[in-house]
C-alpha positions, 0 to 999 in steps of 0.5 A, spaced: 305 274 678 310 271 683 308 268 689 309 275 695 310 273 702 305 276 707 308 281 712 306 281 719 304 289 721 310 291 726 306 292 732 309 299 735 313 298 742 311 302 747 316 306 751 316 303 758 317 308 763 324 306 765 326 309 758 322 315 758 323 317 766 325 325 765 332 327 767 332 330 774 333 337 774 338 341 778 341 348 778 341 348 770 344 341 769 341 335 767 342 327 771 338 322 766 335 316 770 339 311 772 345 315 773 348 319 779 353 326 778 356 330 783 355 337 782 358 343 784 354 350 785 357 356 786 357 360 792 363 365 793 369 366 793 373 366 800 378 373 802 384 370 798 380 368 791 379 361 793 372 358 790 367 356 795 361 351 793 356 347 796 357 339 792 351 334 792 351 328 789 345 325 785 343 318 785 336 319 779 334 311 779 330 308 773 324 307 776 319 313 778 319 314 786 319 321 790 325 325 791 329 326 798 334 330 800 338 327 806 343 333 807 348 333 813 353 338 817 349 344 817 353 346 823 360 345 821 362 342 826 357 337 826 361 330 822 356 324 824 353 326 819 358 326 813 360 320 815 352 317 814 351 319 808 359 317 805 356 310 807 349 311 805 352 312 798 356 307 798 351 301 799 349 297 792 343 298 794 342 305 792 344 303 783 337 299 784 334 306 787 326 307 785 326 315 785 332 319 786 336 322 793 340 328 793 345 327 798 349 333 801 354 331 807 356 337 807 352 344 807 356 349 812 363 348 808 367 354 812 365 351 818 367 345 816 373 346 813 374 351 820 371 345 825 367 350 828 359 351 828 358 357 825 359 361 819 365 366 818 360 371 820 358 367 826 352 366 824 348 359 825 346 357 818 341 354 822 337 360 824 338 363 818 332 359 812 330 361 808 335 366 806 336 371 801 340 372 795 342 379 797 343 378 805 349 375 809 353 370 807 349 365 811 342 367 808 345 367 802 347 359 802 341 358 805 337 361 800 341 357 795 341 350 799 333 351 799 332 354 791 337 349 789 335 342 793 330 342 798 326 346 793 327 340 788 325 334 792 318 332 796 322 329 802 329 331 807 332 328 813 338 333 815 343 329 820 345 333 827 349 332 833 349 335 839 353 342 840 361 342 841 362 339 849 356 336 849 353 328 846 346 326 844 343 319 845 340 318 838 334 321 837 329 324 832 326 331 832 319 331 829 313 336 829 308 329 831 302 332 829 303 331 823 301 325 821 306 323 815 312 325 819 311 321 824 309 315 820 316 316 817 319 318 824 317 310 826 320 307 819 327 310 822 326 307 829 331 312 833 330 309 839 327 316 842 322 320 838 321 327 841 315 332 839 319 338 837 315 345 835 319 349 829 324 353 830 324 360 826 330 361 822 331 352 822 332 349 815 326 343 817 321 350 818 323 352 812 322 345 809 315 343 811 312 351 809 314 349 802 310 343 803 317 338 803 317 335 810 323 333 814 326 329 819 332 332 824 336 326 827 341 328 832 346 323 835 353 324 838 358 329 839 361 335 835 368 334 832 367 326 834 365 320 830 360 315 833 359 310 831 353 307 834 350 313 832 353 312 824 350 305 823 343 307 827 342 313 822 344 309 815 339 304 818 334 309 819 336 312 812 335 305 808 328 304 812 325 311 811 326 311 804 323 304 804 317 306 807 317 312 801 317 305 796 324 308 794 327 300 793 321 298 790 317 292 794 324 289 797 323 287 805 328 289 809 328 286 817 324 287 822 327 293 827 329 291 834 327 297 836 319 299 838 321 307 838 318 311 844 314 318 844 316 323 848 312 329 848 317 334 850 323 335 855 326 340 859 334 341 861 337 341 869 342 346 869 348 348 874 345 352 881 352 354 880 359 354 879 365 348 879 367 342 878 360 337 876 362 329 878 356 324 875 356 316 873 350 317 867 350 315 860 346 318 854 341 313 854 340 312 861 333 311 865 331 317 870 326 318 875 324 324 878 327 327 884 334 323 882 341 325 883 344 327 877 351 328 879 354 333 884 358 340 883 363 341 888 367 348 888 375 347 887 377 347 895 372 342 897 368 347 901 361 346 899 358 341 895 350 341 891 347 335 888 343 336 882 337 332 883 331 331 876 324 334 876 321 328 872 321 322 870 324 321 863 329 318 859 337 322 859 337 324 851 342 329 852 349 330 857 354 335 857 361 333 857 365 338 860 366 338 868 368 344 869 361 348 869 358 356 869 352 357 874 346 357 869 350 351 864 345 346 861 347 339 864 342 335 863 338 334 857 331 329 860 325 327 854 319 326 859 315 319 857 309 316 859 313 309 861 319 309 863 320 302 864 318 301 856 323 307 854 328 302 858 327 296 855 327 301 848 334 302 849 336 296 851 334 294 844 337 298 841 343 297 844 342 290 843 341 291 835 347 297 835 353 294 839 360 295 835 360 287 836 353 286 833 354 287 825 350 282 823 344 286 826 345 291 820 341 292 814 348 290 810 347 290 801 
């Protein structure tokens, strides 16, 4: 007989776990893993016949990890955050992604295309969660955008500004006693992170009912770019989602910034009507019994000082000089050191200034 060659058994290749990582799941579509779509879900249709969606894009990186939802402009006027999450998408770090993001720069599309904060019902879309299928139009995109994407993922961080006429220094929001949320408000490093209770009707109440918690970042102006503000939330971001292990064992830099607590806030109003005159910035070191400005009647025949109630840090500042009796002016976060919550935004200036660019987690 013929000498026969003796074959090695073939050992069977196990699948690693990036080739069976499952496609993601979305409104009855699929994203294999390491892909990324854009995809548009119906909402309705305008007066005219014009289709309205809300658009996500989906990163579903190759390797397991959890899954975040960052969304922005909820209220329409509100830009920073389209700005944030344009960036965001863009960096190349984002095709190494461990787990998968669902970005949604713009929520309120009618507000947005309207520059106006509300919906065409002037409803705020943000005191309308979870929403309905059958209710107003406002409920009814709530009801989608919780079904459709905060529903599919484990985390969200929604990007807000101050109202129209109004600036934030940039800040979190966050219920502090639960302990995950603030873990994850500290790895974003705004400078001020402020104890907020939920608000019924918000998308972060409705968020954390079904078990997704959420981070509310506010900076800036509505209607107007920032961009201190931008670079401050795309970094914080990248931080969170590195905490969460979604760029694997990657080191990121140090902070700068050491975020101070502020265990609540109060506002100074307008004692009455005129034109308000003040020198503060967002940002600004408070101590009780401070003026804050002066309001002065149109023919200079009175003038009354606004004077703080207690220490803090200014987080918030309208913009208009012209003010009603009863308008909020001044936004103050009460902190237990101000001389720390100084030196906090000094540093964050320091890492955030226009000039310092090298200071930024760049790819």
């Amino acid at each position: 007989m013929p000498n026969q060659v003796k074959r090695k058994p073939v050992a069977k290749v196990k699948k690693s776990k990036v080739e069976s990582r499952k496609p993601f799941e979305i409104a009855g579509l699929s994203v294999p893993a390491g892909t990324r779509q854009t995809i548009d879900l119906p909402i309705s249709l305008l007066y005219d016949h014009t289709p309205m969606t809300l658009t996500a894009h989906v990163i579903h990186g190759q390797r397991p990890g959890p899954k975040l939802f960052v969304c922005a402009a909820v209220h329409g006027d509100e830009l920073n955050g389209v700005e944030i999450i344009r960036r965001l998408i863009r960096l190349s770090r984002i095709s190494h992604l461990h787990g998968t993001l669902v970005a949604v720069p713009i929520v309120n599309i009618y507000g947005f295309i309207a520059n106006t904060r509300y919906l065409p019902d002037r409803r705020d879309l943000n005191r309308s969660f979870p929403g309905s299928a059958r209710g107003s139009l406002a409920s009814q995109l709530a009801n989608v955008f919780m079904q459709e994407i905060v529903g599919c993922c484990d985390y969200g961080i929604d990007l807000h500004t101050a109202a129209i006429h109004r600036t934030n220094f940039p800040q979190l929001r966050v219920d502090l006693s639960n302990t995950e949320l603030k873990k994850l408000a500290k790895a974003f490093s705004a400078p001020i992170i402020l104890h907020a209770a939920f608000r019924d009707g918000s998308l972060r109440k409705s968020a954390m009912d079904i078990g997704v918690p959420t981070l509310v970042y506010e900076a800036g102006e509505a209607l107007r770019l920032d961009e201190v503000a931008i670079r401050s939330g795309v970094n914080g971001i990248i931080r969170v989602m590195q905490t969460l292990g979604m760029f694997g064992t990657k080191v990121l830099r140090p902070s700068r910034v050491s975020p101070v607590f502020a265990s609540s806030s109060y506002w100074v109003r307008a004692s009455e009507g005129g034109l308000l005159r003040t020198i503060l910035t967002s940002g600004t070191r408070i101590e009780g019994g401070q003026i804050l400005g002066c309001i002065t009647d149109p023919y200079g025949k009175g003038e009354v000082e606004i004077i703080a109630q207690d220490d803090g840090v200014l987080i918030g500042k309208t913009n208009l000089p012209v003010v009603n009796q009863g308008d909020a002016l001044f936004h103050i976060a009460k902190v237990m050191d101000a001389d720390i919550a100084e030196q906090t935004v000094e540093q964050f200036h320091d890492e955030f200034d226009s000039s310092n660019e090298d200071n930024e987690l760049l790819d």
